[in-house]
N, C-alpha and C positions, 0 to 999 in steps of 0.2 A: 572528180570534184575540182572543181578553183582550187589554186594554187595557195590562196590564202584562208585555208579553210579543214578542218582537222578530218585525214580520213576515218574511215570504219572497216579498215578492213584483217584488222586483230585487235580480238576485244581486248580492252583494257593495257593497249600497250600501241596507240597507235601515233606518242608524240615521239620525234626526231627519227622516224623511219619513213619512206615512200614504200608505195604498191606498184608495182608494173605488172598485168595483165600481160600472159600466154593464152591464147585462144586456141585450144583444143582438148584431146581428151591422152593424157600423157601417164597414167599408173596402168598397169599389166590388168585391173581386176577393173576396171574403167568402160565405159562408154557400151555399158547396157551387155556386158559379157565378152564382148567383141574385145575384148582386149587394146591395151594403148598402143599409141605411137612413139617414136621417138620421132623430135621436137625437128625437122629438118633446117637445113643452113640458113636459110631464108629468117627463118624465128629466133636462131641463135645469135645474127648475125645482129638483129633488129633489136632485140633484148641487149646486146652487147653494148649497141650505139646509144639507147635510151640509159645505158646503167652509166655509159661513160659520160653525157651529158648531164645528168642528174649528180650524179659524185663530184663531178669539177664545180660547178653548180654551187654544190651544198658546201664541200670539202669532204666530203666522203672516203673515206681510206676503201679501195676496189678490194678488202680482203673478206676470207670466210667469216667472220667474224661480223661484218657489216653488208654483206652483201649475199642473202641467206633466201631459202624458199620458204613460205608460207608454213608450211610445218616446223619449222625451225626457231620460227617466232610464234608460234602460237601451237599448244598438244590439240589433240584431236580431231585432225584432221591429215589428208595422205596430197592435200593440195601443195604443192603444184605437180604430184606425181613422182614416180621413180625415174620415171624417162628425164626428165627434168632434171631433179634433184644430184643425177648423174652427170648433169651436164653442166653444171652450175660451174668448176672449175672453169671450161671452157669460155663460159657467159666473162668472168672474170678475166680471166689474162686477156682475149679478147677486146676488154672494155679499157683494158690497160694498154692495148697493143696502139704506139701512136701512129702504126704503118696500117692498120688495120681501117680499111675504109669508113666512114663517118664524120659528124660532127667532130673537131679539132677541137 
C-alpha cells in the first residue's frame, strides 16, 4: 500500500507498526507437508536493510519489542514461521549493524 495510507495487515492493530513481506514457505508444517525452509542470507539480509530503513525513517527502536513477526502482533496465526521467528534476532542486530551492507 502507499505509504500514506493505513495497512491491513493485523486486524485491529495496524496503527504505528509497518508490514514487511518474507516471500516463502518458512514453518516446519508448511508448504503443503513438504516442510519449511529456513529463510537464506539473501532474505535476511534484505529484511535487515528494509527494517534498518524503515526504523531510522520512523524512529523505530531495532529492539524485540518493536520489531516482531506477524504472530507476535497478532494470535492465530504461525506467520511468518518458525524458521523466521528464529531469526528475527538476527534480522535485528543486522539492521543495527552500521558496517553491515545497505542503505546508511
Amino acid at each position: 500500500r502507499p505509504i500514506g495510507y493505513l495497512g491491513a495487515h493485523v486486524g485491529g492493530v495496524n496503527t504505528g507498526n509497518v508490514c514487511i513481506s518474507l516471500v516463502g514457505c518458512f514453518h516446519p508444517s508448511g508448504c503443503g507437508g513438504m516442510g519449511g525452509t529456513t529463510p537464506p542470507d539473501a532474505i535476511l539480509n534484505g529484511a535487515a536493510r528494509v527494517v534498518r530503513t524503515v526504523a531510522r525513517h520512523y524512529g523505530i527502536t531495532m529492539d524485540s519489542n518493536h520489531v516482531k513477526g506477524h504472530r507476535q502482533w497478532a494470535s492465530g496465526t504461525a506467520c511468518p514461521g518458525d524458521n523466521v521467528v528464529g531469526k528475527l534476532g538476527t534480522i535485528r542486530a543486522r539492521a543495527r549493524d552500521n558496517s553491515f551492507p545497505g542503505p546508511g
